[in-house]
C-alpha positions in Angstrom: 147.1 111.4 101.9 148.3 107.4 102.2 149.7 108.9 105.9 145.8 110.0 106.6 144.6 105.9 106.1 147.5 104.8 108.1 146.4 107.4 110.9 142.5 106.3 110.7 142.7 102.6 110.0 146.6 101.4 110.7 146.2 100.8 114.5 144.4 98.0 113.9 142.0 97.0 115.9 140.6 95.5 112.6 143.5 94.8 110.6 146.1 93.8 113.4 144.1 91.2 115.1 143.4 89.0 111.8 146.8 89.6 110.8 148.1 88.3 114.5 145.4 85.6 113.8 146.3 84.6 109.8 150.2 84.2 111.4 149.0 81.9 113.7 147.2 79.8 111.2 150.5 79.8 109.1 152.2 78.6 111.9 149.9 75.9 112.5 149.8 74.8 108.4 153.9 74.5 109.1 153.1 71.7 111.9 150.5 70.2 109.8 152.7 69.9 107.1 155.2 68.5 108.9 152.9 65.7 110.1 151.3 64.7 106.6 152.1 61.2 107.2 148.7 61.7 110.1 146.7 62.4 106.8 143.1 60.3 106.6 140.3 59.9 105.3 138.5 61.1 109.0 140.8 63.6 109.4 139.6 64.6 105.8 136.1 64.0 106.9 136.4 66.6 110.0 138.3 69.1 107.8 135.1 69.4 106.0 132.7 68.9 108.9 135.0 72.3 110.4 134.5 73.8 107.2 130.5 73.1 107.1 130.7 74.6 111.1 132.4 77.9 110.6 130.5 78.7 106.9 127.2 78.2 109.5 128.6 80.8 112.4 129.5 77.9 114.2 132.9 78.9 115.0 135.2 75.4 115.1 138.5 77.1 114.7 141.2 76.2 112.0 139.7 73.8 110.0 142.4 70.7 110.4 140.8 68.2 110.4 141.0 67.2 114.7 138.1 68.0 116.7 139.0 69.4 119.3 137.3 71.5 122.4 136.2 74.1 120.0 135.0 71.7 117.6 133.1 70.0 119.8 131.3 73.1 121.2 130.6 74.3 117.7 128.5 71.2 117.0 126.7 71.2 120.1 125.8 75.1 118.6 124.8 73.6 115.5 123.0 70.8 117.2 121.1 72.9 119.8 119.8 75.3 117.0 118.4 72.6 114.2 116.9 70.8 117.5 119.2 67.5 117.6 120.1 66.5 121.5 123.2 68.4 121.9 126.1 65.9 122.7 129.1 67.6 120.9 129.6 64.1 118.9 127.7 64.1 115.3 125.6 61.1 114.5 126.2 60.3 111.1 122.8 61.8 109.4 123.6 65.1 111.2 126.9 65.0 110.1 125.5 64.2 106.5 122.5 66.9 107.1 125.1 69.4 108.1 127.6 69.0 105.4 125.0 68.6 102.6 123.3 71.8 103.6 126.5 73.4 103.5 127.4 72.1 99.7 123.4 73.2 98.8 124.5 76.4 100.2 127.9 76.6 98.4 126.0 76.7 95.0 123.7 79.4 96.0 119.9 80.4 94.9 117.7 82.7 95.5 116.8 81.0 99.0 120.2 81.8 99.8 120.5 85.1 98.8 117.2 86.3 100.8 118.3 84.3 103.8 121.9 86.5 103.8 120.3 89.8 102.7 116.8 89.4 104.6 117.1 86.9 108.1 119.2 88.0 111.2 121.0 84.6 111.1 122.2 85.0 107.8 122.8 81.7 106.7 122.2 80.1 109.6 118.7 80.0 108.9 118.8 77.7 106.0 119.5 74.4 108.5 115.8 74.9 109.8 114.4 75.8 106.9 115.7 73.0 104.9 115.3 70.6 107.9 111.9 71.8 107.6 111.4 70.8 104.3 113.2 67.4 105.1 110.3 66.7 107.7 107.5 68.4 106.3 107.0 71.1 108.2 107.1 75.3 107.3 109.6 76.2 104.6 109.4 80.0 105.1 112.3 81.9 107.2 111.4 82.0 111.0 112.0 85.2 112.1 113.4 84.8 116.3 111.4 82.1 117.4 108.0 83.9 116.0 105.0 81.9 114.1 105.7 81.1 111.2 102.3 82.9 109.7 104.3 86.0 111.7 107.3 85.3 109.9 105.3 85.2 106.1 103.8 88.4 107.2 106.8 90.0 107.9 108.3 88.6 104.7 105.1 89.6 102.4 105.9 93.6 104.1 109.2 93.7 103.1 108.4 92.3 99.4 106.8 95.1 98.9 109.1 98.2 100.8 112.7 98.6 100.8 113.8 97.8 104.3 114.2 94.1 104.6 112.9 91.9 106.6 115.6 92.2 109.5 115.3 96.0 108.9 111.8 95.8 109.5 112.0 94.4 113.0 114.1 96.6 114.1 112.0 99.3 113.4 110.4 101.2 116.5 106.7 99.9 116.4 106.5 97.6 113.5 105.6 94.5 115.7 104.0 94.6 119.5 103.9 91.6 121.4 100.3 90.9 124.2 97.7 88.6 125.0 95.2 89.8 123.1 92.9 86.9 124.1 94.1 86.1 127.7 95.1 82.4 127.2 99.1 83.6 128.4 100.4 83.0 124.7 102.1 85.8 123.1 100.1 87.3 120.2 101.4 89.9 117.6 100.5 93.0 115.9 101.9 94.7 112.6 102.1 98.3 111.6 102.7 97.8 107.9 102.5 102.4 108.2 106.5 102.0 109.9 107.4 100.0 106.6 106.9 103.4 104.4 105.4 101.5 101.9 102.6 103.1 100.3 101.3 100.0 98.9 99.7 98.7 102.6 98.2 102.4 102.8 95.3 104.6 101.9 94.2 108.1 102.2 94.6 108.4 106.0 95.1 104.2 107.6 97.5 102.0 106.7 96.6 97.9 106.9 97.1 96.0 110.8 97.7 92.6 111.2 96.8 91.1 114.3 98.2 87.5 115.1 95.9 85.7 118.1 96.7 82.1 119.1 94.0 79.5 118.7 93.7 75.7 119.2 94.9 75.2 115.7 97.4 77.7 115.6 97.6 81.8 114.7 95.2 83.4 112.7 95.9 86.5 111.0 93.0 89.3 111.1 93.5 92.7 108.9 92.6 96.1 109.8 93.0 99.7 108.0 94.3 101.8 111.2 96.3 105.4 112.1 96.9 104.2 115.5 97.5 100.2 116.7 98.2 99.8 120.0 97.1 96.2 122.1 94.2 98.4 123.6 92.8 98.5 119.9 91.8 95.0 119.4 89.7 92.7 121.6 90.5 88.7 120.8 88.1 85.5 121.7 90.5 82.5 120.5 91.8 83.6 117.3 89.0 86.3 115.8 89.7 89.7 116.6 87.6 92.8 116.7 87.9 96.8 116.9 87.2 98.1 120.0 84.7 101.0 119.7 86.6 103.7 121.0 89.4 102.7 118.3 89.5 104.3 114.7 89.7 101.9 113.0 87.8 99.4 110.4 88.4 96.3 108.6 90.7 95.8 105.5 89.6 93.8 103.0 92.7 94.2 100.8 95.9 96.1 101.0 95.7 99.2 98.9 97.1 100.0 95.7 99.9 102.7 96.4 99.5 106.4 95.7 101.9 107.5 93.0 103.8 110.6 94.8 103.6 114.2 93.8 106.7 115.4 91.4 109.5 117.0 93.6 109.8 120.2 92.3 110.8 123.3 93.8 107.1 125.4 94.7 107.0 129.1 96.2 103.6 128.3 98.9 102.0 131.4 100.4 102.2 130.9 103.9 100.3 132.8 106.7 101.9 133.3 109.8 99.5 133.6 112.0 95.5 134.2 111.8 94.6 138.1 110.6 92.3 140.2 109.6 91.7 140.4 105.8 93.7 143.0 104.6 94.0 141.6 101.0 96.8 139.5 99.4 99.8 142.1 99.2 99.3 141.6 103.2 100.4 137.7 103.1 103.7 136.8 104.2 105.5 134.8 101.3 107.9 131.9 101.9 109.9 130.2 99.7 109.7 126.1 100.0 111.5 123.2 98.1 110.4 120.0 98.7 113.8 118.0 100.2 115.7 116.2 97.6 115.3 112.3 97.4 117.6 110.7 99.5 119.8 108.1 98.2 118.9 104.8 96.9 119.2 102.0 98.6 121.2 98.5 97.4 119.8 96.4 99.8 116.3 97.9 99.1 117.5 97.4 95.4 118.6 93.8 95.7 115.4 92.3 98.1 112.9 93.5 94.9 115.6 91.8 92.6 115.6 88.7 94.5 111.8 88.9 94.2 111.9 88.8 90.7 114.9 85.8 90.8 112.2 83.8 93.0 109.3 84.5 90.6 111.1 83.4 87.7 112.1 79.9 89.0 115.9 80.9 89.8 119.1 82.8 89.0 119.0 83.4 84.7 121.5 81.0 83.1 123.5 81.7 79.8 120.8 79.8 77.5 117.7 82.2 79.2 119.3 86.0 78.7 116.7 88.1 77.7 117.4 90.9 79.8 120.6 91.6 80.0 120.6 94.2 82.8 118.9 92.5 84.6 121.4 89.3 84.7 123.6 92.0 85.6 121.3 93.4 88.5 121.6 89.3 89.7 125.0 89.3 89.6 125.5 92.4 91.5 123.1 91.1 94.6 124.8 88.0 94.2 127.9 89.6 94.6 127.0 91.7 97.2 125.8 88.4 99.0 128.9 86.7 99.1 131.2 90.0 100.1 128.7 90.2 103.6 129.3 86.6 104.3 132.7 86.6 103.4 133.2 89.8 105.9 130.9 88.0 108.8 133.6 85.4 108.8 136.4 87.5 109.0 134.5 89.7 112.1 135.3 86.4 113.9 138.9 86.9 113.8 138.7 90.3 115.4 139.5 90.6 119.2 138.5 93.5 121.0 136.3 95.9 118.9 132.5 95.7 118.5 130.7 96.2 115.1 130.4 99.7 115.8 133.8 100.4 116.3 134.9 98.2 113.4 132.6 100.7 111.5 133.8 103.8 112.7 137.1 102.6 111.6 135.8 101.6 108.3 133.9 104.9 107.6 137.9 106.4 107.0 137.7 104.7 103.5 135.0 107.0 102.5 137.2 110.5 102.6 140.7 109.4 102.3 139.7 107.4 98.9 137.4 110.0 98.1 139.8 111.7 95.2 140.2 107.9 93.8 136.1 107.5 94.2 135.3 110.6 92.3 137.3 110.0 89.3 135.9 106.5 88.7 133.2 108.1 85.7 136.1 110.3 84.0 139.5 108.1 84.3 140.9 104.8 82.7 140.2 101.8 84.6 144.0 101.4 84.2 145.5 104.9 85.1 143.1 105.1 88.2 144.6 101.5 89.3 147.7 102.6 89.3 147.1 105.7 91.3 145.7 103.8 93.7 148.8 100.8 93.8 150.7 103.8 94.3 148.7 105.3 97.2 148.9 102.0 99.0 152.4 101.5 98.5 153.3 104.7 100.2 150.8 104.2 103.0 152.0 102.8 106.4 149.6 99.5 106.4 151.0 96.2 105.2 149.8 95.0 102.3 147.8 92.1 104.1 146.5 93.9 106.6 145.4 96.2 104.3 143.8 93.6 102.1 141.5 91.8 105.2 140.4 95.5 106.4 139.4 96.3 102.5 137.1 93.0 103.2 135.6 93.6 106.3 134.5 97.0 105.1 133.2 96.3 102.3 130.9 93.9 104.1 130.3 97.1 106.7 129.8 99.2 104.1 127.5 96.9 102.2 125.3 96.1 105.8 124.9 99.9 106.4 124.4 101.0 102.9 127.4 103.3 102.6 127.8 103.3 99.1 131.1 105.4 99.3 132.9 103.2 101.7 132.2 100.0 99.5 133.3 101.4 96.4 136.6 102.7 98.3 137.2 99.0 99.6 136.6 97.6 96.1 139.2 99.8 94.6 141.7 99.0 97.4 141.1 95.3 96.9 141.7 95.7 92.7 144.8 97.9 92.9 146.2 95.1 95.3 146.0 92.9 93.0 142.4 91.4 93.4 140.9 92.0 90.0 137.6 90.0 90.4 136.7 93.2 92.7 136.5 94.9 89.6 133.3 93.5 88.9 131.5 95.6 92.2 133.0 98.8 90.8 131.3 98.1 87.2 128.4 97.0 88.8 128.2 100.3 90.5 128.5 102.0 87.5 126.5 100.1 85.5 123.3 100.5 88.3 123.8 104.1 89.4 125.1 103.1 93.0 127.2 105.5 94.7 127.6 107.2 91.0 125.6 108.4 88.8 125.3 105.6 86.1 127.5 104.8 83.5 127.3 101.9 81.3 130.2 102.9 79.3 132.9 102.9 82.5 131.0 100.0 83.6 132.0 98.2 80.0 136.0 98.8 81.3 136.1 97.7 84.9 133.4 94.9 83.6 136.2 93.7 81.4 139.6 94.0 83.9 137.1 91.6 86.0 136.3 89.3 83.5 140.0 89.3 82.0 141.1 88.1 85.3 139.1 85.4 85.7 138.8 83.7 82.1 143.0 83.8 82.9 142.1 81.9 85.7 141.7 84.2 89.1 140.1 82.8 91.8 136.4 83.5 91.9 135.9 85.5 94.9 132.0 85.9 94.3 129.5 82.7 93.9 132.8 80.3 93.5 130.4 77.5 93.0 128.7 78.5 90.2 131.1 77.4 87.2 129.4 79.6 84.5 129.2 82.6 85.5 132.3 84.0 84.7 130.7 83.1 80.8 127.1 85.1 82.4 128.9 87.8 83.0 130.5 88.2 79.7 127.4 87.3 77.9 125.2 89.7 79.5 128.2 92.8 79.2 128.5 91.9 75.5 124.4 91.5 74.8 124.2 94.6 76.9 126.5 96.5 74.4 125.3 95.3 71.2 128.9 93.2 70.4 129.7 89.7 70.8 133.0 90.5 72.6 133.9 93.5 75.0 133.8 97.1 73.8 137.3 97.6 75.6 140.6 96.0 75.7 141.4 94.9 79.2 143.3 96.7 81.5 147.4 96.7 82.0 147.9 93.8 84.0 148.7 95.0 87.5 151.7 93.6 89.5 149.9 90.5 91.5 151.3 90.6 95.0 151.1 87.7 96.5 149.9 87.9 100.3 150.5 84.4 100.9 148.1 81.5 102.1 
């Protein structure tokens, strides 16, 4: 079986080219090290400028501390997209802007989490958002270039349906761009019916929003519609009307959603085609069962939990808990979060392969750790480590390869909802010695992810993460936010009736050390 992962994923597109690239960068500490007596406070300065670049999708290179060509065209990047003259030099408020937005970042919030889980920049966003806010202007996420009463649209859809914003727009109809009132400016319409929400629906029309340009900006003008196409709407300015020959009428409000039918198996007579009354032996009987509910989804999950974070002022703290499961739900998007962003930077270390082919390569993890996956609700936390050390150990990937491919598909796995890849990653990255990781898999467990929930496994592979990092580990998830290793083990124990953990933690693991 280890031979079957080195046969799928060994090659390498993903995990040779950042190993070739992490070699290079130890080559390059060596020099730097060998020239400390060069150290200053500018070159400190850039180092954290670079830093500030790169965490942004500004790719500066190496952060040390000299900026160089690459550097340079990174902060013209950054420059060009807040809307500062692009020069390549940083004046010192950008400079400031830049590596204060990168520190606000750094300690996370729910504007951070629905900017990584929701906008198609990621991050990236929060420098014009929080520029915005600097100079008074729209706060809300601007989604490509769009209006920003577009943007709060799209953002008040996908509060209320599980595909996220960025989900939403790439969905086949959901926005159409014309001139609805011939003044050559782009107007918009949304079909809230492609969001699958019931909540913007009735019996037969679901609401339309139509966006026309005026002297003062876009106004937004709702309609309940089963068709919306351009030819629907005729626009003076910014007030819209139906057209006659359109079915359509006005929506005064969304409407409240329709609670589904049970899914039960039902035997429906059926007739095959129209005949003569012959009586009911004549009718043709066919057995139907309504399709079984497809999987849930985590990033559905985690946009309605960052809802609820918003709505109640911020992430809980250690003094608020009054929900314990729910801290945990926080923690899990949280986590989730940071293990997307994490695997965005590492993408930019791979030559040669496209997202989809880094995928394909990552979907391996889901049948060759399958036997590992499945015994996660039966098996000690402990036992099933060490099946899995020895599995890697015997497989033909070195141990840091294997370690930065575990990463990036975790963040694949996360971005496409493959519940079965992620929690294949996590266990590749907590046999290697990566405990913190442990925290996904209980989180999986604890939430019905993947597995069916589990609170009680959850309690073991909750406590081999927070072992590791009350013995000081390095936080991989949220390492800004100094209490929530103490969250995490408040809300476990609340969760569990006890004031400490129900289990002992696991045997410590060998810790190999993969170097810097």
């Amino acid at each position: 079986m280890a031979s079957d992962l080195g046969a799928a994923i060994a090659g390498a597109i993903v995990g040779g080219a950042i190993v070739s690239s992490a070699q290079k960068q130890k080559q390059q500490k060596v020099k730097r090290q060998s020239n400390a007596a060069y150290y200053s406070a500018t070159r400190a300065q850039n180092r954290e400028t670079q830093n500030a670049l790169n965490y942004f999708g500004f790719p500066a290179g190496t952060p040390d501390g000299v900026l160089g060509s690459r550097s340079r065209s990174a902060i013209m990047g950054y420059q060009s997209y807040v809307g500062f003259p692009a020069t390549g030099r940083l004046s010192p408020y950008e400079r400031d802007f830049l590596v204060s937005s990168y520190n606000r970042a750094q300690v996370g919030g729910p504007q951070v989490v629905k900017a990584m889980q929701t906008h198609q920049h990621g991050v990236r966003s929060l420098l014009t958002t929080w520029y915005a806010e600097v100079h008074g202007g729209p706060s809300g996420t601007i989604y490509g270039g769009m209006p920003v009463e577009v943007s709060n649209a799209i953002d008040e859809v996908a509060q209320s349906s599980d595909p996220s914003a960025e989900q939403l727009l790439q969905r086949s109809g959901f926005i159409q761009l014309a001139d609805l009132n011939g003044d050559g400016k782009t107007d918009y319409i949304l079909d809230t019916s492609v969001s699958g929400s019931a909540y913007w629906c009735g019996a037969k029309d679901c609401t339309v929003m139509v966006f026309a340009s005026g002297p003062s900006g876009f106004t937004r003008n709702d309609f309940l519609s089963h068709v919306a196409t351009p030819a629907s709407f005729s626009c003076h300015q910014s007030t819209c009307r139906l057209n006659e020959s359109a079915t359509t009428e006005v929506a005064a409000a969304p409407v409240a959603p329709v609670a589904p039918a049970p899914t039960v198996p039902v035997t429906t007579p059926v007739v095959a085609q129209e005949q003569p009354a012959q009586g009911l032996n004549s009718l043709t009987l066919f057995e139907t069962t309504q399709p079984a509910a497809p999987e849930k989804s985590l990033a559905g999950y985690c946009g309605k939990v960052g809802l609820l974070t918003s709505s109640n002022g911020g992430f809980t703290t250690v003094s608020k808990i009054t929900d314990p499961d729910f801290v945990l739900s926080e923690q899990f998007c949280l986590a989730r979060t940071y293990t997307v962003a994490n695997g965005e930077k590492l993408m930019q270390s791979v030559q040669g392969a496209t997202q989809a082919q880094v995928d394909q390569q990552c979907d391996a993890f889901g049948p060759v750790l399958a036997p590992y996956v499945g015994k996660l609700p039966t098996a000690a936390p402990a036992q099933l480590l060490s099946e899995v050390q020895s599995f890697v150990l015997n497989s033909n990937m070195s141990l840091e390869q294997l370690q930065d491919t575990a990463k990036i598909c975790l963040f694949s796995a996360y971005r496409r909802d493959d519940m079965q890849v992620a929690l294949g990653s996590a266990l590749i990255m907590s046999a290697i010695g990566q405990k913190p990781y442990g925290e996904l898999i209980a989180h999986h467990l604890q939430h019905g992810f993947g597995l069916a929930p589990n609170p009680g496994q959850a309690q073991a592979w909750y406590a081999i993460a927070i072992e590791a990092l009350t013995n000081g580990a390095e936080p991989v998830f949220a390492p800004g936010q100094t209490e929530r290793t103490a969250l995490l083990q408040t809300a476990v124990s609340a969760g569990s009736g006890t004031s400490t953990p129900l289990v002992q933690p696991a045997a410590a693991l060998p810790t190999i050390s993969l170097g810097d």
